[in-house]
N, C-alpha and C positions, 0 to 999 in steps of 0.2 A: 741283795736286800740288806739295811742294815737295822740292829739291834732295835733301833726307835719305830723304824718302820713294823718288824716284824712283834714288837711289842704291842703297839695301836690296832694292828691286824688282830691279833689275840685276844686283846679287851673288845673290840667289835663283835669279835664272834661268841664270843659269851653276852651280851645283850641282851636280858629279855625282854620279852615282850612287854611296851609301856615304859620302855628304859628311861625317857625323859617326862613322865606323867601325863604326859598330851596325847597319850591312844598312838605312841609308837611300835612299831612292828619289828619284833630280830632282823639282824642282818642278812639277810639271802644269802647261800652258799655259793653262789653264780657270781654275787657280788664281791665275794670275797676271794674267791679265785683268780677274776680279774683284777682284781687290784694287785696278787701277789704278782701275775705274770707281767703285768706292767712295772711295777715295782725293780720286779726283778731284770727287765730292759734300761732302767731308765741309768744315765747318766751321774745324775748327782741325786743325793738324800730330798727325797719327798718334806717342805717345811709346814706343812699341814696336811693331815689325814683327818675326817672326822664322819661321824657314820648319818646320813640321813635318816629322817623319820621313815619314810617310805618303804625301809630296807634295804637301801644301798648306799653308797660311799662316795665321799671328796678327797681326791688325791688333789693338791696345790702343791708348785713351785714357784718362788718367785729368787729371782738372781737379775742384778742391776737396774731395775726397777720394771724387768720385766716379767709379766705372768703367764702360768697356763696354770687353768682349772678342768681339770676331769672332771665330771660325773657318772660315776658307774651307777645304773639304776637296779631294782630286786630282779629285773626280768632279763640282764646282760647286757641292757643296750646303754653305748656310751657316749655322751654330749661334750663336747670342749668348748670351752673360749680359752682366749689369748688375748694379751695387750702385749707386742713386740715392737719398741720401738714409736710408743707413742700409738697406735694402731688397733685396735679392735679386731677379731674377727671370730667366730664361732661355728659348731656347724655338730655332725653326729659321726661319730664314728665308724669308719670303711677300713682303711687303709694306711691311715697317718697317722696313728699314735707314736710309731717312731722318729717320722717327721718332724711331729709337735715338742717329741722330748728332744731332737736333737737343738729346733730353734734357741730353747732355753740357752744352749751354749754360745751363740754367738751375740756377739755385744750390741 
């Protein structure tokens, strides 16, 4: 994990409650766990992290115009999309997060 990631992680988990004025809720500890373990698999530097109202988090990467978006939710569970190539595709997380991080690599 590097320095900017594990900085965002940090600032997320100090978040209190109402963090953005809108009846926000801390980051769950479930969601922040995941993020690290993910984090710490992934290939290249995460280009956006940001924490959901909900209590849980947005990992993004994007490289040659193409994306994957995580959502880790407050309860663990995790949703992705992708745009690979022109291509959509989304779905909930089983099995393929390292699938997902490895696509990013290929052009």
């Amino acid at each position: 994990m590097t320095s900017y990631e594990v900085g965002k992680l940090a600032e997320m988990a100090n978040l209190e409650a109402d963090w953005d004025s809108y009846g926000s809720v801390p980051i769950a500890k479930i969601a922040l766990d995941i993020a690290a373990s993910i984090l710490a698999i992934a290939p290249q530097e995460a280009t956006d992290i940001g924490p959901l109202c909900n209590g849980g988090i947005d990992l993004e990467w994007e490289k040659d115009g193409n994306e994957l978006l995580l959502e880790i939710w407050p309860n663990g569970a995790v949703t992705w999309v992708t745009t690979i190539g022109g291509h959509s595709d989304c779905g909930r997380y089983v099995s393929r997060i390292e699938q997902l991080l490895d696509s990013m690599e290929k052009p």
